[in-house]
Structures are given as C-alpha cells and as structure tokens.
C-alpha positions as CSV (number, residue, x, y, z in Angstrom):
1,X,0.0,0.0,0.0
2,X,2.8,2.1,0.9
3,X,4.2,1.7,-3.0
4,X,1.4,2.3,-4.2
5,X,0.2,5.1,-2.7
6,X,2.8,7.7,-1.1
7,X,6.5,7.2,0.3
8,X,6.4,6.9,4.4
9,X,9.5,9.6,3.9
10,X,7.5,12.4,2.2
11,X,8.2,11.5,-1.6
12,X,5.5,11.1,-3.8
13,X,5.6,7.6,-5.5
14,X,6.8,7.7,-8.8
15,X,5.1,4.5,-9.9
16,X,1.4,6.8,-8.7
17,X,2.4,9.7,-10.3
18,X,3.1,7.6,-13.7
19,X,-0.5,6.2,-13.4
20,X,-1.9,9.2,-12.4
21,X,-0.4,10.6,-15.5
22,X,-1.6,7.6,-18.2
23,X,-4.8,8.0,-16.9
24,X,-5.2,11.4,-17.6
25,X,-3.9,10.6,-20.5
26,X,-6.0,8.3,-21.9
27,X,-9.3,10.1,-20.6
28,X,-8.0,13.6,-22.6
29,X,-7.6,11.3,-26.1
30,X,-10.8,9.1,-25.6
31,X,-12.6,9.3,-29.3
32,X,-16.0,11.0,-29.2
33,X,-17.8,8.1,-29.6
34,X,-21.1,8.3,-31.7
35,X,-23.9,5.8,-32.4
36,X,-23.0,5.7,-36.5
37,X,-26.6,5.2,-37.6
38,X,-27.9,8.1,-35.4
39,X,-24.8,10.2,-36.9
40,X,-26.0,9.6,-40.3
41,X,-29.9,10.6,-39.7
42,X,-28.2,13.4,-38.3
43,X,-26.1,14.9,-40.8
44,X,-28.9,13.8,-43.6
45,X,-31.7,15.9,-41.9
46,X,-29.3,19.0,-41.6
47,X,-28.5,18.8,-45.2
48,X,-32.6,18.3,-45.6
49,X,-33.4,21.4,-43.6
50,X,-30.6,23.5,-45.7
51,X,-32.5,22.2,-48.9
52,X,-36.1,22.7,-48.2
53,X,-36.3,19.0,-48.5
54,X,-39.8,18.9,-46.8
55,X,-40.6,15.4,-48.1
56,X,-37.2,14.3,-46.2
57,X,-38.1,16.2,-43.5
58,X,-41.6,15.4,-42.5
59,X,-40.1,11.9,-43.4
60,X,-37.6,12.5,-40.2
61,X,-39.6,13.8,-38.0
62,X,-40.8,12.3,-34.3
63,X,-44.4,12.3,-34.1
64,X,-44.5,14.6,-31.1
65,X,-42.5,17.2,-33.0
66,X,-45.2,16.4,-36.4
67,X,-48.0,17.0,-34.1
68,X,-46.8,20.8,-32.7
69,X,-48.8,23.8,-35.6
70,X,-46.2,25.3,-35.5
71,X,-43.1,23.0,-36.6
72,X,-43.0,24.0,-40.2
73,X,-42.7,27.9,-39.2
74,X,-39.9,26.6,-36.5
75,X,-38.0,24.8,-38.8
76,X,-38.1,27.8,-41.6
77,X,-36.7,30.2,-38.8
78,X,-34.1,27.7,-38.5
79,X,-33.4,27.0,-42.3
80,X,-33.0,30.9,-42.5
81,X,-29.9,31.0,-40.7
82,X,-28.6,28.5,-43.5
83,X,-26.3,30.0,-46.6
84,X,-26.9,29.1,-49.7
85,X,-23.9,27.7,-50.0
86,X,-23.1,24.1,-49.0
87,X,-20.8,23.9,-45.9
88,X,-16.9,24.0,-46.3
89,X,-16.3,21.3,-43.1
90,X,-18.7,19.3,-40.8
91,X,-17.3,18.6,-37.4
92,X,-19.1,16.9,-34.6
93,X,-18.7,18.0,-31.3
94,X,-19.8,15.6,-28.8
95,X,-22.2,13.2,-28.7
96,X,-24.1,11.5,-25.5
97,X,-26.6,8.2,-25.8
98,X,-29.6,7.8,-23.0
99,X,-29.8,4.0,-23.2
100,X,-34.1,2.8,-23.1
101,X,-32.0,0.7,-19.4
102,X,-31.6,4.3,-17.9
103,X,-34.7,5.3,-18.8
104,X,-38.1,4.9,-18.6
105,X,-39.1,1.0,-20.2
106,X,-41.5,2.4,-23.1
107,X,-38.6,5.5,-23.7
108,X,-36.8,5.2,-27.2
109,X,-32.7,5.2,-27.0
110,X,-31.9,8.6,-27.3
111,X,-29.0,10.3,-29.1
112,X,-27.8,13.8,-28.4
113,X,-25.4,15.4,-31.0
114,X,-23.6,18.4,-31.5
115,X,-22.2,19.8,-35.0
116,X,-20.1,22.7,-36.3
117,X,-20.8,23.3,-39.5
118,X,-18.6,26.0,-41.4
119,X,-19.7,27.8,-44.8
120,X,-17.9,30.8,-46.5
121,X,-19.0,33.5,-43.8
122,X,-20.6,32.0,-41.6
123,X,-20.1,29.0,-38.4
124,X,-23.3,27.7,-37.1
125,X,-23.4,25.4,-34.0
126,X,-26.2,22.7,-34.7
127,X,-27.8,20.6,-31.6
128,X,-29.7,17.6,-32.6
129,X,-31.6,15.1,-30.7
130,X,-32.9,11.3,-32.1
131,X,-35.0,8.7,-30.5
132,X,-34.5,5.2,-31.8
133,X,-38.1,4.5,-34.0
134,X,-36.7,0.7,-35.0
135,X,-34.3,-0.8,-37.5
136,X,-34.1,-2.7,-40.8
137,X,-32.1,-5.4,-42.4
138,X,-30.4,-4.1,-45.9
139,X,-28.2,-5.9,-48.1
140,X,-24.8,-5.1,-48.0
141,X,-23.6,-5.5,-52.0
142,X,-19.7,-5.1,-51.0
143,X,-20.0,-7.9,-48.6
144,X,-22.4,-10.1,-50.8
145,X,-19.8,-10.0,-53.6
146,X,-17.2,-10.6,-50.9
147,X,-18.7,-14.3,-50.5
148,X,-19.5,-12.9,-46.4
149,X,-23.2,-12.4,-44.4
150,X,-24.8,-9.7,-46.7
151,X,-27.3,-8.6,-44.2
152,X,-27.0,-5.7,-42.0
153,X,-29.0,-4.1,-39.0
154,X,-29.4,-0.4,-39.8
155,X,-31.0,1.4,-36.3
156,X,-33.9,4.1,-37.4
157,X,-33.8,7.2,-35.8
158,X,-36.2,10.4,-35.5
159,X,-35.3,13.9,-34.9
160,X,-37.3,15.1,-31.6
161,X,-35.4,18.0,-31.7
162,X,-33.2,20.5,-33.3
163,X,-31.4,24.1,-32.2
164,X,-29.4,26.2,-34.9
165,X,-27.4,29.0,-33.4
166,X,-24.9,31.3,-35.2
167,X,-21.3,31.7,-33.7
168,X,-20.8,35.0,-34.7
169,X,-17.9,37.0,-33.5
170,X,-19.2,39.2,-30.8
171,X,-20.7,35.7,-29.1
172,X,-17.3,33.6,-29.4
173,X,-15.9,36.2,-27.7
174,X,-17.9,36.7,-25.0
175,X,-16.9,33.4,-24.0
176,X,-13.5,34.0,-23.8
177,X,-12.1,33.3,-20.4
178,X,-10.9,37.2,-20.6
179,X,-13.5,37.8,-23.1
180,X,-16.1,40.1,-20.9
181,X,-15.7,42.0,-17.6
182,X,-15.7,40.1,-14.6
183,X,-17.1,41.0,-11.0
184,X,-15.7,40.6,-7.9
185,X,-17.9,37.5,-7.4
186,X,-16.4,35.6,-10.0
187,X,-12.7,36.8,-9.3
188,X,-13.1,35.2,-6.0
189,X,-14.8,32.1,-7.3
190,X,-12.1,31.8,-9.2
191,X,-9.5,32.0,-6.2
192,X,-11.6,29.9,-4.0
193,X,-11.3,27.3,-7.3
194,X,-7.3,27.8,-6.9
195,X,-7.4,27.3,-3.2
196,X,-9.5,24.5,-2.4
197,X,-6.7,22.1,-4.2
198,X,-4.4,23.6,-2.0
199,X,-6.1,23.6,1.1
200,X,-6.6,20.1,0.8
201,X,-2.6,19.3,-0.1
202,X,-1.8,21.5,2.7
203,X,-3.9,19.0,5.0
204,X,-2.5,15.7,3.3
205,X,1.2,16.8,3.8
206,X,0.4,17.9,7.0
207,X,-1.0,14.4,8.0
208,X,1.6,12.6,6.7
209,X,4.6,15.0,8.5
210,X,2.2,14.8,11.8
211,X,3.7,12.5,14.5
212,X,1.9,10.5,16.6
213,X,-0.8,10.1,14.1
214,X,-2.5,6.6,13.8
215,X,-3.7,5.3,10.4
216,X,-1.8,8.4,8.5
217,X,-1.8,6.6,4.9
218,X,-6.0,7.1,5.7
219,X,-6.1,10.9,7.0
220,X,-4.1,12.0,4.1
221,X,-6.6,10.1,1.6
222,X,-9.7,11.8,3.8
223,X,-7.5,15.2,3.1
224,X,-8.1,15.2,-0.7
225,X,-11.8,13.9,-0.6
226,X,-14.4,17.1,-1.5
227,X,-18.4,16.7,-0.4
228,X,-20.6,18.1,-3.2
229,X,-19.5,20.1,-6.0
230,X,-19.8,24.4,-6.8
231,X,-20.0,25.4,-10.1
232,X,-19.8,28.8,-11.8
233,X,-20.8,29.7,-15.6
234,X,-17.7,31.9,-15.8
235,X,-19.5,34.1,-18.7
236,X,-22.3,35.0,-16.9
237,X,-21.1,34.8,-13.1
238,X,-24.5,32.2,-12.9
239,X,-23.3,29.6,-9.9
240,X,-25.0,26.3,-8.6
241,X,-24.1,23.2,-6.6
242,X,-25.0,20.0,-5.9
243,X,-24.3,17.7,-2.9
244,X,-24.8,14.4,-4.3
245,X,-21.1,13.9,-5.3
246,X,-17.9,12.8,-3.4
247,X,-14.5,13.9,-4.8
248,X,-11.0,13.7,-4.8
249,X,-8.9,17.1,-5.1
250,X,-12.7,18.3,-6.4
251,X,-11.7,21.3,-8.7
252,X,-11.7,22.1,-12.5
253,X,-12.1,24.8,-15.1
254,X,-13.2,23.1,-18.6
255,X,-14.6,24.4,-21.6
256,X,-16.8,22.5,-24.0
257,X,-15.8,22.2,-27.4
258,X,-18.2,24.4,-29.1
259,X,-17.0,28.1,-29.8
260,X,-20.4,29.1,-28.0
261,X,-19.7,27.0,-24.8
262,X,-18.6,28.7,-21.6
263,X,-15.9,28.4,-19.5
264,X,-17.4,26.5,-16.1
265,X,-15.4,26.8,-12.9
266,X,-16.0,24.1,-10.3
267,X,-14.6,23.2,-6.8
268,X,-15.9,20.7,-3.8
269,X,-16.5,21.4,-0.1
270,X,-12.8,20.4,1.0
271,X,-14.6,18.6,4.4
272,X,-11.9,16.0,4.5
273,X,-9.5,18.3,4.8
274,X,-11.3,20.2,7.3
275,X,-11.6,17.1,9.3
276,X,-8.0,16.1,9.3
277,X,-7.5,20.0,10.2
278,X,-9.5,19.1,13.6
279,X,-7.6,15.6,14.0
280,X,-4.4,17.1,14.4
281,X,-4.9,20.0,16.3
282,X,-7.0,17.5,18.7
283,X,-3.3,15.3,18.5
284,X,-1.3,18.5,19.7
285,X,-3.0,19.9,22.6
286,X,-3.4,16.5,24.0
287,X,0.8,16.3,23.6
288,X,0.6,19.7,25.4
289,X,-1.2,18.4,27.6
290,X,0.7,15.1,28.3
C-alpha cells in the first residue's frame, strides 16, 4: 500500500504519479464516440433542412414534434440561418446516448449530438436530438460480392429535436475566459477554485509529517476527498451546486468544445480536509497536555 500510494519519507511515489499521468492521458484522447446510424440521420436531416427537402423532412420527423402547428414555421426560422452555400467542413462536437435501461421502459434510446458546420461567412453550432423509432435489415452489396453475411442491422432514428445558433464573433468572444468583464464575485470564485486544491494538499502533507498520528496513509486520503461540488458559468457569473457527489482534489475549469460553450469553474466542499485539520490540532493539545 505504501508503494502504491505515497513514500512513508515524504516523496511522492513515482510509480502513482506515472498512473496518475496515463490515466489522464488516456481520458483527454478518448474518441467521441457516436452511435453511426444516429450520426448519419443526423447529418442527412441537416442537409434536408438547408434544402427545403420537406418530403425528407416530415419523413424525419418524431411524431411529437409532427404534431406541434407550429413545426414547419420553426423549422423555416431555423433553415433561414442557412447559406446558400453548401458547408466548407462538418465537425461533430460531442455526442451522449440515453440508453431505453436508464430510462423509462416504453422510452426510445436517445442520441444527443452536436455539430459545427462551417460555410464561407458563416459557423453555425447545430444541436440535434434522435430517438430510436426501430431498425431494418439491408443488403450489403460489398459484402455479398465478398462471399461474407450480406445482411445488416441499420437502427432508425427520429429527430425530436433540433437548435441552430450562429457563432458569430461578438458571441465567441464573450466566451472567452478574458472575453467580458468580470465581477468581484467571480474573481473570487475563481480564487476559491485555486485554493480548495491547496487547502486540501496543505492538510494531506500535514497528516503525513504529523507524529503521533494513527492510520496516516487514511487521513491523508480523507485530506483530498471534497463533499458536493460548486460550479460557476464563468460568462455569466451564474453559480449552482449539488451535494450528491464525493471527490477527490474536487476542482476544475473546462470548456466545452463548441466556440459558443462557456468556461465553467468548479470546486468541492474540502470537508476532508477540514476534518484532518481538527484531527491534528485534537493530537497537539493532547501532547501539550501530556
């Protein structure tokens, strides 16, 4: 445990801070994975709505979104925001896939995508969401001629929902992380961000140099665990929280990777830290006191 976790003398484990490292890693180059089918529906329903394609359209549609009067005069405000043009480069964004097992049993598998799509003077950010509506068997002439299993599964998919917004300049750069000016709220959101991490290293070395201290491998793990989590929408100084969440060294400042996404600032309660804080000043006036 020792090895694996810190040096008894102070130094940090190399073979921890190698994993540590690979880990981090790995999770910054994970693909964006998509469901390919619902990536296809996708991009052809785009390329409907840029066309006037109503037969396409209507064809693509969930029933919930057929049923709303007003669908044909939301989707023209939406086409409007189209060139003429076709688009230079089609980029997705991210992508996210409600399973029907986490959701209700008579829910439809839901996929959630994001697009860039850039034309000659203009970027527009495209969200898109599809429920699964069933699937078909085609013929695949490639693998028919290639003497394998011809047939293939093709998932269906329905657009239940779709949001078009233009990243024009004066909007990419009000999310900037120096983009707009701040107030004093958010500078010191920002600091508390900073210090939380600290605070809770602070506490962890300080267990681990504290003598007298029984079980010190577990008070310097209870240093760096965070209750909760306190988040800031950096261009707009909006903040929440939740207390549902235990973490370690709870901090971060991410960005999505849409030019309209906002920088979010988070940090956790540091109560393990705060604890351990209590532990030892409990361990040195009962040494004064001995």
């Amino acid at each position: 445990m020792t090895r694996l976790a810190v040096d008894l003398r102070g130094r940090p484990c190399r073979g921890a801070i190698a994993v540590a490292l690979l880990v981090g890693l790995l999770s910054a180059c994970a693909p964006n994975w998509v469901e390919p089918d619902a990536d296809r529906a996708g991009r052809t329903f785009v390329d409907a709505v840029q066309r006037a394609d109503w037969p396409a359209m209507d064809k693509a549609l969930g029933p919930e979104l057929m049923a709303d009067p007003e669908h044909a005069a939301k989707i023209e405000r939406v086409r409007g925001q189209f060139p003429a043009d076709p688009p230079w480069s089609i980029k997705l964004l991210k992508s996210s896939r409600s399973a029907s097992w986490g959701r209700a049993k008579d829910m439809p598998e839901r996929s959630t995508l994001q697009y860039l799509y850039g034309f000659a003077n203009r970027v527009l950010v495209i969200d898109l969401s599809l429920d699964q509506a069933g699937q078909k068997v085609v013929v695949d002439r490639q693998a028919l001629a290639a003497g394998q299993n011809p047939k293939k599964i093709i998932k269906l998919y329905q657009v239940v929902d779709l949001q078009v917004r233009t990243a024009d300049p004066q909007s990419v750069a009000a999310n900037h992380f120096f983009g707009t000016r701040k107030t004093a709220l958010q500078w010191g959101f920002l600091a508390a961000t900073f210090a939380v991490p600290l605070v809770m290293l602070a506490a962890a070395v300080a267990a681990l140099r504290a003598r007298g201290l029984k079980w010190r491998l577990a008070w310097v793990a209870l240093a760096l665990v965070g209750v909760g989590s306190i988040w800031m929408n950096w261009a707009t100084g909006a903040v929440g929280q939740t207390w549902a969440a235990v973490n370690l060294l709870g901090f971060g400042i991410v960005r999505g990777p849409s030019p309209l996404d906002p920088w979010m600032l988070r940090f956790a309660s540091p109560v393990g830290a705060l604890a351990v804080v209590v532990r030892l000043l409990v361990l040195s006036r009962g040494r004064r006191a001995g």
